[in-house]
LUMLUMVO-515436 format. One record per residue (C-alpha): x, z, y. Coordinates in Angstrom, 2 decimals. Each point is the difference from the previous one (the first is absolute). Last residue first. Layout:
REC_u_w_v
REC_X_Z_Y
...
END
This chain:
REC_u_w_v
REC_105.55_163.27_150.01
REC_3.64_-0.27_0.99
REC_1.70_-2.25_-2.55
REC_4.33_0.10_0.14
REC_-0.21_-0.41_-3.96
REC_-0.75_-3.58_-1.25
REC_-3.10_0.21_-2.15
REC_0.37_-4.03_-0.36
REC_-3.95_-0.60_0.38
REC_0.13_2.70_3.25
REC_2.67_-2.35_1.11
REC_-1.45_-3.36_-0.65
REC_-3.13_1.21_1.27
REC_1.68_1.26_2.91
REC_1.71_-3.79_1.09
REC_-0.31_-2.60_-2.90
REC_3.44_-1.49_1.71
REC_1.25_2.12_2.67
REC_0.14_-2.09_3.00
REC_4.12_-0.22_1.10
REC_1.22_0.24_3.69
REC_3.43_-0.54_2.27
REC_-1.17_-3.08_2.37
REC_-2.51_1.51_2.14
REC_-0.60_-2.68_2.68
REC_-3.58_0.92_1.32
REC_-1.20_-3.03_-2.16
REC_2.25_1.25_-3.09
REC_-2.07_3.35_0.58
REC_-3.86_-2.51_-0.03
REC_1.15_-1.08_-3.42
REC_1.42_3.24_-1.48
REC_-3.07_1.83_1.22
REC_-2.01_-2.70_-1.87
REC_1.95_0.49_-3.37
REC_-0.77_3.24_0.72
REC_-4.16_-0.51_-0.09
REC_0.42_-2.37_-2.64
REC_2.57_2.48_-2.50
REC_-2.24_1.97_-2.13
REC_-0.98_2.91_1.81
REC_2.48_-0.13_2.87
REC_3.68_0.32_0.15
REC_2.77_-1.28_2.63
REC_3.85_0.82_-0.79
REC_2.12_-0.25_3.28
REC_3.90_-0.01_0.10
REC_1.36_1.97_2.90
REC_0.85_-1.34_3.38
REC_-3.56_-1.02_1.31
REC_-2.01_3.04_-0.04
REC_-3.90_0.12_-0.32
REC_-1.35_2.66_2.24
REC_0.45_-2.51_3.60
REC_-1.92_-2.83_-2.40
REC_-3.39_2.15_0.15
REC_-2.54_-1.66_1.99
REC_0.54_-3.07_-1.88
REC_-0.30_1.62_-3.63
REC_-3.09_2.48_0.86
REC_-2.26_-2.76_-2.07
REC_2.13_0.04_-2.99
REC_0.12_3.56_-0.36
REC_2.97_2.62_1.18
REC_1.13_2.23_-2.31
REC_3.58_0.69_-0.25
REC_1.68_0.82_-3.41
REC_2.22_3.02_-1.09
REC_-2.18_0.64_-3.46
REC_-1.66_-3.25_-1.17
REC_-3.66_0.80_0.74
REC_-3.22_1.01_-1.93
REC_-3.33_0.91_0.68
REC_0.72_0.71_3.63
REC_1.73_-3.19_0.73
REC_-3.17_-2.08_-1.14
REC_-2.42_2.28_2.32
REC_3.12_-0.95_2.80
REC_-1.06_-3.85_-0.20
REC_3.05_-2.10_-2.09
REC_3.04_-1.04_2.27
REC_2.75_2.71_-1.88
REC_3.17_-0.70_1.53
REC_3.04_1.17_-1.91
REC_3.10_-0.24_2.50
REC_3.96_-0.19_-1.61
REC_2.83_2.03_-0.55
REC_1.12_0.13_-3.87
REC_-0.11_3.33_-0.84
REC_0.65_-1.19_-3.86
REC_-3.12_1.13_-1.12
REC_-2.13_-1.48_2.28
REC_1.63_-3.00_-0.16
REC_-0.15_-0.05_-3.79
REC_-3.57_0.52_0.59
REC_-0.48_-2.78_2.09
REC_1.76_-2.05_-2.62
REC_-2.36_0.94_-2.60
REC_-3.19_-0.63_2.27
REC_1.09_-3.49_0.57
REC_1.40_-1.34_3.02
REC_-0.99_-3.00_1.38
REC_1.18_-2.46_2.57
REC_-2.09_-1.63_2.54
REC_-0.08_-4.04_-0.83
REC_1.88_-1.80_2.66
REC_-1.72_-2.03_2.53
END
């Protein structure tokens, strides 16, 4: 199997920016989400994940964040499973971002 591939927080910002089109998923517990969260993403934890697929879209590129990166890095695992092809896990996930002070924060 093929390792899942990564984006880092400054390249998800530059997609951000740029308007790229893509899906931020967010698969930390909502109390996480509430203290802070990457503006425009989805939450829907870890444990939702398989009862959730029909909210994730296929045709767009996929970023998946957690905390640090184990919980997403799981997502990505279990996605590639249910034949998602297109998606990146955002390496460090929010405390990479809150440690970067990238703009596009809701908190």
């Amino acid at each position: 199997m093929n390792p899942t591939p990564a984006l880092n927080v400054n390249e998800l910002h530059d997609w951000i920016s740029s308007g790229k089109k893509f899906h931020l998923l967010d698969v930390r517990e909502p109390d996480e989400h509430m203290t802070a969260a990457i503006a425009g993403s989805t939450l829907i934890p870890l444990g939702t994940l398989p009862n959730s697929l029909e909210k994730i879209p296929r045709d767009i590129p996929l970023v998946v964040h957690c905390k640090a990166g184990g919980r997403s890095a799981r997502a990505c695992a279990f996605l590639a499973q249910e034949g998602y092809t297109n998606f990146h896990n955002l390496t460090g996930g929010m405390d990479a971002w809150l440690e970067a002070a990238l703009p596009h924060c809701q908190s």
